[in-house]
MIVEXVO-970961 format. One record per residue: residue number from 1; residue in one letter; x, z, y of N, C-alpha, C in turn. Coordinates in steps of 0.05 Angstrom, whole numbers, always signed. Each point is the difference from the previous one (the first is absolute). Layout:
NUM;a;X;Z;Y;X;Z;Y;X;Z;Y
...
This chain:
1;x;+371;+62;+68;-29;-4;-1;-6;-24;-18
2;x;-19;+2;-11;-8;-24;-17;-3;-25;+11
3;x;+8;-24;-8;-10;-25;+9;-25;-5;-4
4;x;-15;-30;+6;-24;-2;-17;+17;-28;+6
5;x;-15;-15;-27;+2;-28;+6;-16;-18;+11
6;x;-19;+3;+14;-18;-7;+16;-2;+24;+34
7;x;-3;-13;+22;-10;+20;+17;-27;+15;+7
8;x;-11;-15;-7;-30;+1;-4;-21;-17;-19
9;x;-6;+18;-16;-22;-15;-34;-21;+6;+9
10;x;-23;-21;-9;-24;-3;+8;-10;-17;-28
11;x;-20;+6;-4;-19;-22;-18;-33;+5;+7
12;x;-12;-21;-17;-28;+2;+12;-10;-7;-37
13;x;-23;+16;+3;-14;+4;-29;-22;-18;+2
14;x;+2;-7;-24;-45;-8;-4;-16;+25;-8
15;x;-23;-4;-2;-11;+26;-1;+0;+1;-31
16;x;-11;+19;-11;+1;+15;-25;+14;-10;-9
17;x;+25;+3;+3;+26;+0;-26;-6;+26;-22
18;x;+14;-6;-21;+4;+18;-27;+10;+18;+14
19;x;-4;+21;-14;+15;+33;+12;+33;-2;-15
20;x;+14;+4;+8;+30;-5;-6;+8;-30;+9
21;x;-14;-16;+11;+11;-21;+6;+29;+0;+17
22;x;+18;-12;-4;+24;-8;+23;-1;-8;+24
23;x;-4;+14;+20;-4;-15;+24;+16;-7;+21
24;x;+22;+15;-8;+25;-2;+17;+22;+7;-8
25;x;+26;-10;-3;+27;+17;-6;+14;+3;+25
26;x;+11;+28;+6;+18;+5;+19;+30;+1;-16
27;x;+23;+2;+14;+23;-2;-9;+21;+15;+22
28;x;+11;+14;-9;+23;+17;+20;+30;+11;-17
29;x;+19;-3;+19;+22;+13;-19;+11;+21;+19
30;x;+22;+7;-9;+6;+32;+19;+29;-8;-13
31;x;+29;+1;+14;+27;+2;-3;+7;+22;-3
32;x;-11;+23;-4;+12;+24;-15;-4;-9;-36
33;x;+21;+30;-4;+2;-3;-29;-17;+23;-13
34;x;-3;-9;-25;-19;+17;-16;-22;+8;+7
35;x;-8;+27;+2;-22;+14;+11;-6;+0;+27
36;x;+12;-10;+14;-2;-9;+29;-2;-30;+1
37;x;+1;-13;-7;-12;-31;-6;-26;+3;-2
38;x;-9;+18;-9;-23;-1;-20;-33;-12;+28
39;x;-7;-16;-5;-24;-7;+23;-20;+5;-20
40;x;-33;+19;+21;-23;+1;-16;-16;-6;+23
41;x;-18;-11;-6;-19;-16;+14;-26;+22;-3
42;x;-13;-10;+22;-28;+10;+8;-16;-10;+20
43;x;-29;-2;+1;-22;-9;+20;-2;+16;+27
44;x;-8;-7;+21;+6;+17;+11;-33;-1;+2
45;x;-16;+18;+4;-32;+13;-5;-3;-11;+29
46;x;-13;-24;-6;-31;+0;+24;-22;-2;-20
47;x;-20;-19;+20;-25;+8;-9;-6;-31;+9
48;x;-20;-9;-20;-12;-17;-7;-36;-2;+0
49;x;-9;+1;+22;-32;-15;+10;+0;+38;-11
50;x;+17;+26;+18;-13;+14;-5;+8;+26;-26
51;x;+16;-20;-23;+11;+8;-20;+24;-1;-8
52;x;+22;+32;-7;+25;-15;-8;+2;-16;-9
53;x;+23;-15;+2;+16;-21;-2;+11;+8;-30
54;x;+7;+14;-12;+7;+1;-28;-22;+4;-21
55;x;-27;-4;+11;-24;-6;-18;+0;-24;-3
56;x;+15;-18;+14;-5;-29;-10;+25;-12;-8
57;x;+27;+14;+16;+28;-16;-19;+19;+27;-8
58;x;+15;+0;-13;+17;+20;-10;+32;-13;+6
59;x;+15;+13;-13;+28;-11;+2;+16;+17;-18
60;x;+29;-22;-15;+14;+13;-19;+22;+7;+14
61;x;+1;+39;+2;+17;-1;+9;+30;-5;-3
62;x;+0;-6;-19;+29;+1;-12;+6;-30;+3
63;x;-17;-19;-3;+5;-29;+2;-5;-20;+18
64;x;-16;+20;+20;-17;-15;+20;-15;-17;-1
């Protein structure tokens, strides 16, 4: 299973940041080889005052 290097990431925003701004990096590795190493990240969908949660942050999956 993948590691993460943190157990739990958290940050806190100011309001109106730039759209693409950086707001957090996650980090994980996986001890398999090749295509089974491979870690992809994703949000997990709540909702925000009401509204998904990926109308206001996104995530790379490939880089976290």
């Amino acid at each position: 299973a993948p590691v993460f290097a943190e157990e739990r990431y958290s940050a806190r925003l100011r309001e109106n940041n730039a759209a693409g701004a950086l707001v957090l990096r996650v980090r994980a590795t996986d001890a398999d080889w090749g295509q089974n190493a491979r870690v992809r990240y994703r949000l997990w969908e709540g909702r925000v005052r009401g509204a998904p949660l990926s109308s206001y942050v996104s995530v790379q999956a490939e880089t976290g």
